[in-house]
Structures are given as structure tokens and as C-alpha cells.
C-alpha positions in Angstrom: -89.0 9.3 75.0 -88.0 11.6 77.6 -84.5 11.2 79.4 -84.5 12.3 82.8 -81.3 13.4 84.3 -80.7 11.8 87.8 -76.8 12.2 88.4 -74.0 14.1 86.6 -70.3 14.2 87.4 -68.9 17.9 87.7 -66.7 16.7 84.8 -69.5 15.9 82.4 -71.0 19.8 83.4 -67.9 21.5 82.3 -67.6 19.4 78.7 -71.3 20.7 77.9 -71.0 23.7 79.8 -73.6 23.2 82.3 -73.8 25.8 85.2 -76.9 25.4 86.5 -78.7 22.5 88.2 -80.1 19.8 85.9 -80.8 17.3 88.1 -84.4 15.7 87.5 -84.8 17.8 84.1 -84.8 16.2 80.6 -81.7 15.5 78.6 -82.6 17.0 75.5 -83.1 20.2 77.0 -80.0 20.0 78.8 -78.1 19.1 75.7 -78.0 20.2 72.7 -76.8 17.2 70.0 -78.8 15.3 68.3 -76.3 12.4 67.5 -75.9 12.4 71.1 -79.4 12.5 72.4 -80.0 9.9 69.6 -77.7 7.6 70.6 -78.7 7.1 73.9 -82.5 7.1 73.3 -81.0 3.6 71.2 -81.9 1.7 74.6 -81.5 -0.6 76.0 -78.9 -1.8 73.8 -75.0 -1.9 75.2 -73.0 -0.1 72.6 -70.2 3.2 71.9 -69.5 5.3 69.3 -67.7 8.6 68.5 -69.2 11.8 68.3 -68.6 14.9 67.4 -70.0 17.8 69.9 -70.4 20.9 68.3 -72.0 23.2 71.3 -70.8 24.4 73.5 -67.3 24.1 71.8 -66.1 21.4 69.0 -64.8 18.5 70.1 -64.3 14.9 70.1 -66.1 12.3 72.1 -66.0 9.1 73.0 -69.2 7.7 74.3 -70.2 4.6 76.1 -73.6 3.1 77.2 -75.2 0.4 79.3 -78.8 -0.4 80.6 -79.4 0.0 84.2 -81.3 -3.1 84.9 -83.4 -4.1 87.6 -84.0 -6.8 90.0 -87.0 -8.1 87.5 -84.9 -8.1 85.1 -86.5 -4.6 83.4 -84.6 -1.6 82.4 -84.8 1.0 84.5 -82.3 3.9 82.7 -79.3 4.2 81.0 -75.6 5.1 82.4 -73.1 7.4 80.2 -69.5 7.4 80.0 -68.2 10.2 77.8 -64.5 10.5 77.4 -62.8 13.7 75.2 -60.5 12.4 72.7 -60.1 15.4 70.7 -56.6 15.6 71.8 -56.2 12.1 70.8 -57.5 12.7 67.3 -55.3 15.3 66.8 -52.1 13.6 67.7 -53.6 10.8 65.4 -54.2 12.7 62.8 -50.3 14.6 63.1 -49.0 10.8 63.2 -50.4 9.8 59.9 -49.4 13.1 58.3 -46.0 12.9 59.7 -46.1 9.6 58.5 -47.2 10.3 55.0 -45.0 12.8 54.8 -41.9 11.4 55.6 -42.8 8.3 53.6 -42.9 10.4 50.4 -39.6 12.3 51.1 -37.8 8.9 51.6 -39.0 7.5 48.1 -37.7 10.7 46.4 -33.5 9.7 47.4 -34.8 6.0 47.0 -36.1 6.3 43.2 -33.1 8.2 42.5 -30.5 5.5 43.9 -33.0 3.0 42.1 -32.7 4.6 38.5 -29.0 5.0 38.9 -28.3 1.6 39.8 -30.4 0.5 37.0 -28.7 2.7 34.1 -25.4 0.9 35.4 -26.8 -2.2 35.1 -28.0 -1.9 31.7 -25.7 0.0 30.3 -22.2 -1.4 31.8 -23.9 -4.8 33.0 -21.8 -6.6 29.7 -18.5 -4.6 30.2 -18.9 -5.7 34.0 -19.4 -9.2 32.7 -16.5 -8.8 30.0 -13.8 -7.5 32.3 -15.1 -9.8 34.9 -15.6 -7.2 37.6 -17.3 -9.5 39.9 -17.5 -6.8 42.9 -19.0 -4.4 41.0 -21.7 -6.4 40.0 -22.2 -8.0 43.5 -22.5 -4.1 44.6 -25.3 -3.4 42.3 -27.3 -7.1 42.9 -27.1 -5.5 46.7 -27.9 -1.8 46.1 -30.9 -3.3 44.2 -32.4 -6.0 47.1 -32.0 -3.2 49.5 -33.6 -0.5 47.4 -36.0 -3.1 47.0 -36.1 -4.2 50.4 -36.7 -0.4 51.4 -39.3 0.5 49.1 -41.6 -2.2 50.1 -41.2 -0.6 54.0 -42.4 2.8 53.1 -45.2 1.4 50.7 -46.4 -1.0 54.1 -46.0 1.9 56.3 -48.5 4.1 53.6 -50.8 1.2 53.7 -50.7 1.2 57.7 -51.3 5.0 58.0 -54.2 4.6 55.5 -55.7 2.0 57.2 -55.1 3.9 60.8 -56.7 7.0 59.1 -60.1 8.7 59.4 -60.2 8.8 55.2 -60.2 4.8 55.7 -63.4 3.3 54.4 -64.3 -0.1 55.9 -66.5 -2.5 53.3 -67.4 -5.3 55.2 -69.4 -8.0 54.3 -69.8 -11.4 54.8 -67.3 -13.8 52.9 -65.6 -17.2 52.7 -61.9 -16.3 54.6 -60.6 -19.5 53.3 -61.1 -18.5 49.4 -60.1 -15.2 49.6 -56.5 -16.2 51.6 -56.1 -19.1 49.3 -56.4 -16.8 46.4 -54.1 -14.3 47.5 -51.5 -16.5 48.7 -51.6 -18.5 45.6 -51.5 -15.6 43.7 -48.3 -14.3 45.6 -46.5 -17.3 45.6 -46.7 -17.1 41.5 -45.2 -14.0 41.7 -42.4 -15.6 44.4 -40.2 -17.7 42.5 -37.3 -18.0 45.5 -39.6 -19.8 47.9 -42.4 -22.3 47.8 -45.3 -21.3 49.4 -47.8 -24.0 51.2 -51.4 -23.1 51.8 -53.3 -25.3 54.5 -56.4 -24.7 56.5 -58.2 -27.2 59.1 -61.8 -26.2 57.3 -62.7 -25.6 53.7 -65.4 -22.8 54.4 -65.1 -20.1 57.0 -68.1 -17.3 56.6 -66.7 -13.9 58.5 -67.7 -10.5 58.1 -64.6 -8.9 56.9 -63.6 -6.2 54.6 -61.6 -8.1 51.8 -59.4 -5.1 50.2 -58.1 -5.1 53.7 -57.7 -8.3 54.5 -55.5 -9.3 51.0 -53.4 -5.6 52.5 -52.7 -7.5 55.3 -51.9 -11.0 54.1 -49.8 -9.4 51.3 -47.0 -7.1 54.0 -47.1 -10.5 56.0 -46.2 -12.4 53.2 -43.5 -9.8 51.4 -41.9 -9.2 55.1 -41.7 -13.3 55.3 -40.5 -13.9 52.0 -38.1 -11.2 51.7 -35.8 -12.5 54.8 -36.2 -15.9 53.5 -33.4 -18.4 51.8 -33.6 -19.1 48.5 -35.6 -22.2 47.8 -37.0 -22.5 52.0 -40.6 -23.7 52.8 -43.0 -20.7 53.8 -46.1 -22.3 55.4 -49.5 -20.3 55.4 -51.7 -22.2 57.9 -55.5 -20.7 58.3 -57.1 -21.7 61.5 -59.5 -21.0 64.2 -59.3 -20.6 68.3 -62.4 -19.8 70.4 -64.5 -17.7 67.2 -61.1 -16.3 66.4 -59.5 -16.5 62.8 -56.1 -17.4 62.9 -53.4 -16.7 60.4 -50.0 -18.4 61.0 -46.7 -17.6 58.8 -43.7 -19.8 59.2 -40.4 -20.1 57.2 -38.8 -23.4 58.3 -36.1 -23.0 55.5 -34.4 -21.0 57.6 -33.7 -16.7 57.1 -31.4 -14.6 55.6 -30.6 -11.3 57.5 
């Protein structure tokens, strides 16, 4: 199929270093990138996708298409909308090494605070008990929730840069949402012994195409961030719904929170 060239922006010339004039000629020449050239030749469906350009210099693109259609209803050609987002990527890609990064340096102090406050524990918790040095013990109940407490925060923020990253593999598929959150939560909540945990749902089947291992990520940092703030022995209601061909997910603590 040959793509004729009718109109080009003097912004679009510069990103493929284009000098000459290209009206009326064909794309393919024009260009060379065969992802490109392929993905537009894909007509006259709407779509986007991210390409890497490699000629005249590497970079990142973001690029857009619709159908130009006519009065009968036929497609005439296709309009282009390329954006450069290799800064973008970049600043991404510093983010989730910063992010990394700086996750792994706070563990190190953490673990170290962690093991302490655990060889005190076992070692002195019965002298503690005998000499009944209640503030001492309170201190190390405390040092442990908010080691605990900070831990889980660094592992969601690993989990967040993973998911945010490039190295990130979707699997989607089609699945029944309602099983999968049922399980998860029920599995959570056996794990939870603080809080009960209520699992409701307005539908007993709901077929999306999701990616599983992400969606159990997600439920799980909801669930740990609701829990964790939560009074001993509250309600935590998990309610699965839907709005307008939306999935929604609603957690609520009506026990009340502990901050």
C-alpha cells in the first residue's frame, strides 16, 4: 500500500530530519522505520503505540492515528500525531532507579534496628517481664509495629516502581474478578488476626481481561495500608462492584483508625 504524503508540520521534518520537500511522495521512502511505516499501513483502525526511531537519531516516540473519513462514510487517509517522549523516558526511567535505590538503602538501617530489637526481645524479654519493666517492653512492642509498619512502605513502593517500569511484563487474560479478589482477601484476612475482614460483591461472576499477579499486588498494599491503621478487632469491608463497565473496588474500616 502506498502512503502518499500530503501535509507535514515543520516539527515533524526536523524529528526525521527531512530537508527537502516530500510533499505528494511516498512515506516509506521518506521514512525510514519499519515499525512506523507498519503501524500506520494498520488502517483504518484508531489506535497508538510507542516506537522507537532509530534513524535519523534514537529516540522515543509516541504515535497516534485516526482515519480520515469521508462524506460516504469511506476512508480517505490517515492523520499522524507523533510526540517525543525520550525525555520523558528518561526521567522515568531515573525515577524508578532513584526509587529502587533509595528503597534498598532504607532496608539496610531498618533490618538492622529490626534484628536488634528482636535479640532484646528474646533474650531480656523474661528479665523485662521479671523486673517488671513495663516501659521497656512497651518501647520494643513500638520499635517493632513501626519497623513493621516501615518495611511494608518500601516493599509497596518496590512493587510500584516495578509495576511503573519498562521491565514490567503485563499477562492478561480473561478471568472471573470476583474469584480471584475473594481468594485473596480471604486469604489475607487469615493471615489478619486483629480485624475481621467482610467480602461482598453485587454479582457472583465478573469476566475482565486483567493480569492477575497484578491485580492480588494491588488488593494486597490496599489491604495491608487499611489494616495496618486499623483498631484492633474493627470491621474492614471489601465491597466489589461495577459503574458504567468499570470495576470497582471499595475499602472501608468503620471500626474506626489508629494513627
Amino acid at each position: 500500500m502506498l502512503l502518499k504524503i500530503i501535509l507535514i508540520n515543520p516539527y515533524s521534518k526536523k524529528l526525521f530530519a527531512l530537508k527537502e520537500d516530500i510533499i505528494g511522495k511516498n512515506l516509506s521512502d521518506c521514512i525510514i522505520d519499519y515499525d512506523l511505516i507498519n503501524f500506520i499501513r494498520e488502517m483504518p483502525e484508531i489506535g497508538a503505540r510507542e516506537i522507537k526511531l532509530f534513524h535519523p537519531v534514537e529516540r522515543e516516540l509516541r504515535v497516534k492515528k485516526a482515519p480520515i473519513i469521508s462524506g460516504s462514510k469511506n476512508t480517505m487517509g490517515v492523520v499522524i500525531s507523533v510526540l517525543d517522549i525520550t525525555d520523558i523516558k528518561r526521567l522515568e526511567n531515573m525515577r524508578s532507579e532513584f526509587v529502587a535505590n533509595v528503597s534498598h538503602e532504607l532496608k539496610t538501617p531498618l533490618n538492622l534496628i529490626h534484628s536488634i530489637n528482636q535479640l532484646v526481645e528474646v533474650v531480656y524479654k523474661n528479665e523485662l517481664e521479671r523486673t517488671n519493666n513495663i516501659e521497656l517492653l512497651n518501647t520494643v512492642e513500638v520499635v517493632k509495629k513501626h519497623v513493621n509498619m516501615l518495611m511494608g512502605l518500601i516493599d509497596n513502593i518496590i512493587d510500584l516502581a516495578k509495576l511503573q517500569s519498562d521491565f514490567h511484563e503485563v499477562k492478561r487474560d480473561y478471568y472471573n474478578i470476583v474469584d480471584i479478589s475473594e481468594d485473596i482477601v480471604t486469604e489475607f484476612s487469615n493471615c489478619a488476626n486483629e480485624v475481621n475482614i467482610i467480602f461482598d460483591t453485587d454479582e457472583e461472576e465478573k469476566i475482565v481481561n486483567i493480569d492477575p499477579d497484578d491485580i492480588e499486588k494491588v488488593i494486597l498494599i490496599l489491604l495491608s495500608i487499611v489494616v495496618r491503621y486499623s483498631i484492633k478487632n474493627s470491621d474492614i469491608y471489601f465491597d466489589l462492584g461495577s459503574r458504567n463497565d468499570f470495576i470497582t473496588m471499595t475499602i472501608k474500616n468503620v471500626g474506626g483508625y489508629n494513627y
